[in-house]
BARO-929647 format. One record per residue: residue number from 0; residue in three letters; x, y, z of N, C-alpha, C in turn. Coordinates in steps of 0.1 Angstrom, whole numbers. Example, Ala and Ser with C-alpha at 12.3 -4.5 7.8 and 13.67 -1.06 7.14 Angstrom:
SITE     i    aa     nxx     nyy     nzz    caxx    cayy    cazz     cxx     cyy     czz
SITE     0   ala     132     -57      78     123     -45      78     132     -33      78
SITE     1   ser     128     -22      71     137     -11      71     129       0      79
REM end
This chain:
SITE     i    aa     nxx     nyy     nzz    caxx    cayy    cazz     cxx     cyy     czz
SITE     0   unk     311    1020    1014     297    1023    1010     288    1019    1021
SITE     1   unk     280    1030    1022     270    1026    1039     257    1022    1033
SITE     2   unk     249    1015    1038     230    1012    1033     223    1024    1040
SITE     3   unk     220    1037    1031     214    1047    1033     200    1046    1032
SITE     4   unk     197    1053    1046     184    1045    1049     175    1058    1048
SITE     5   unk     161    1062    1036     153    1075    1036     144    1072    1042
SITE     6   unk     144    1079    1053     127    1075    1062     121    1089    1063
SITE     7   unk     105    1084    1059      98    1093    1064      93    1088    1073
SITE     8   unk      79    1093    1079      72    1091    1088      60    1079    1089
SITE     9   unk      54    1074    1074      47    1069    1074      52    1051    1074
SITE    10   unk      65    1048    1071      74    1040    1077      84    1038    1085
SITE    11   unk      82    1044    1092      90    1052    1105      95    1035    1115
SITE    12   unk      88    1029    1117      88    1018    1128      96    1005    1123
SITE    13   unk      97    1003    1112     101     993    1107     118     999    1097
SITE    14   unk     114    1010    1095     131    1013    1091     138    1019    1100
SITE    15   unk     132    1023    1112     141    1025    1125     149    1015    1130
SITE    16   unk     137    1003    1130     143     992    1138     154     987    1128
SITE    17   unk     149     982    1116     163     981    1105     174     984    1107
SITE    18   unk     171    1000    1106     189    1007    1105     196    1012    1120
SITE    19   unk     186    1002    1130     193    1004    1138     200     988    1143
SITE    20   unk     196     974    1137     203     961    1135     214     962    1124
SITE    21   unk     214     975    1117     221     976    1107     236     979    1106
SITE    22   unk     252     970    1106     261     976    1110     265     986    1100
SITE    23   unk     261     988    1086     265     997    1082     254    1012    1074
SITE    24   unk     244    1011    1087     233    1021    1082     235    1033    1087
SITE    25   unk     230    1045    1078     232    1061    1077     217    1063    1075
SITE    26   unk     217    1076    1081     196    1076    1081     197    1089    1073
SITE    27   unk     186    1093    1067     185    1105    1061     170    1105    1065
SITE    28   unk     163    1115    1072     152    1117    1074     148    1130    1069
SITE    29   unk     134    1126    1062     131    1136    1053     116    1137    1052
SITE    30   unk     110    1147    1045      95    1151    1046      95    1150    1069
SITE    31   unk      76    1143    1068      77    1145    1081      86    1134    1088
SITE    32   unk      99    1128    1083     104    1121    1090     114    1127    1102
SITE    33   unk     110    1140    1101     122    1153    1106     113    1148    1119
SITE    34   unk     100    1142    1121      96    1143    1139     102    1132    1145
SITE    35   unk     104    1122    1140     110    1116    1145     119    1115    1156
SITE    36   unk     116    1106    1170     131    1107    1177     141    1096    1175
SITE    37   unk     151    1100    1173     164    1092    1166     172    1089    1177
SITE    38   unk     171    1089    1192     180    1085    1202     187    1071    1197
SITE    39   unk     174    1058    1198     181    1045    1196     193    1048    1183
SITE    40   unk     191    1054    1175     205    1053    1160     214    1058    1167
SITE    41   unk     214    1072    1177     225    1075    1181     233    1070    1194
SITE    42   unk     223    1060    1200     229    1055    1207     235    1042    1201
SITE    43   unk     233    1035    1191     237    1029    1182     250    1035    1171
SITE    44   unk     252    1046    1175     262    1051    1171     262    1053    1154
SITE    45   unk     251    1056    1149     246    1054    1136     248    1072    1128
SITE    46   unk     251    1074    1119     251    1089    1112     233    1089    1111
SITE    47   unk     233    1104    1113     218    1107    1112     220    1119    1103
SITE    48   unk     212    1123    1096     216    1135    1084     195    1138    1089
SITE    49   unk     189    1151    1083     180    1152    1082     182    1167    1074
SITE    50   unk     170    1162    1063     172    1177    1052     167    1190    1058
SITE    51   unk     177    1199    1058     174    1209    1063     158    1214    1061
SITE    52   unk     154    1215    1047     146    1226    1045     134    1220    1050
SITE    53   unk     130    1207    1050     120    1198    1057     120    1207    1071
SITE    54   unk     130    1205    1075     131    1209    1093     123    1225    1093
SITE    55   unk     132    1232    1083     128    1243    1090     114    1246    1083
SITE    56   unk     109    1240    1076      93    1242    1071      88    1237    1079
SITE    57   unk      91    1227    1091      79    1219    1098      81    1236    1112
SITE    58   unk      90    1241    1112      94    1251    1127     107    1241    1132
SITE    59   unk     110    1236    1133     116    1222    1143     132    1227    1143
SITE    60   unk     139    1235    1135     151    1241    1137     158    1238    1152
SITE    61   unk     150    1247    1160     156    1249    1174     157    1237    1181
SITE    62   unk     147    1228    1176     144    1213    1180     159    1201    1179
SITE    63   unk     165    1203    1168     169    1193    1158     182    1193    1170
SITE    64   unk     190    1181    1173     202    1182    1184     214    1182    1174
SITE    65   unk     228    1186    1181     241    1189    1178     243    1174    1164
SITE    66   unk     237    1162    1171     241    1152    1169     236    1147    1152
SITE    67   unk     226    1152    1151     218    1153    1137     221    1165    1127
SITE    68   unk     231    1161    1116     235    1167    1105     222    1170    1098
SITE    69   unk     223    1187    1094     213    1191    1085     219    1190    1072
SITE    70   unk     210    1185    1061     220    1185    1047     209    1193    1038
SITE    71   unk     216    1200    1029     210    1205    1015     205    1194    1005
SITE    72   unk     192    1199     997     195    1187     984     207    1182     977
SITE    73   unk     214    1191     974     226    1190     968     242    1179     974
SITE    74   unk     237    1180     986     245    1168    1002     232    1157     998
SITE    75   unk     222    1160    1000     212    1148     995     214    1136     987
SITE    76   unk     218    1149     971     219    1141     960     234    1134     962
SITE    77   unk     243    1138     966     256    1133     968     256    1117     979
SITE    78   unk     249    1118     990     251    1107     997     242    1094     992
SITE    79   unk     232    1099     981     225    1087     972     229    1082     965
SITE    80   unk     244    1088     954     248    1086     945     261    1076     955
SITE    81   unk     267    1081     962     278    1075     972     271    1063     979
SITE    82   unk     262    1056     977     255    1047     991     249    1036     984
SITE    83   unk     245    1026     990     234    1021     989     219    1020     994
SITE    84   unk     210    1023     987     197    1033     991     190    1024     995
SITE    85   unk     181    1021    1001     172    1020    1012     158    1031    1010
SITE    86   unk     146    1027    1004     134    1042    1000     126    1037    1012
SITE    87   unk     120    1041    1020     110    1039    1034     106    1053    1035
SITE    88   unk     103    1063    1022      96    1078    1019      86    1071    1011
REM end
């Protein structure tokens, strides 16, 4: 079970740094958390997920890298019920 970490944007600074001290953090970024840059998690070797439909409402599609998993609600609902949640939306 991983500490699944929901960040938007308006707590962006303080659950970055978290789930990136974090050995067993998974990020789900969501609403405007999709602007975010996520380098430090992935250089920390951290899962990054971001909801698709967020992304492609903000334009940001083309933006989003290989390394950041797009998920459905339905992948959403599944990795909340599987995790330990973490709300920073």
């Amino acid at each position: 079970m991983a500490n699944l970490y929901l960040i938007d944007k308006p707590f962006a600074d303080s659950a970055l740094g978290l789930a990136r001290e974090d050995p067993d953090a998974e990020v789900v970024l969501l609403q405007d958390g999709v602007y975010l840059s996520v380098e430090p998690l992935l250089a920390a070797r951290k899962k990054v997920y971001a909801v698709e439909r967020d992304v492609e409402r903000r334009g940001l599609s083309s933006k989003i890298g290989n390394d950041v998993k797009l998920i459905d609600y339905h992948q959403l609902v599944d990795l909340l019920f599987a995790n330990k949640v973490l709300n920073f939306a």
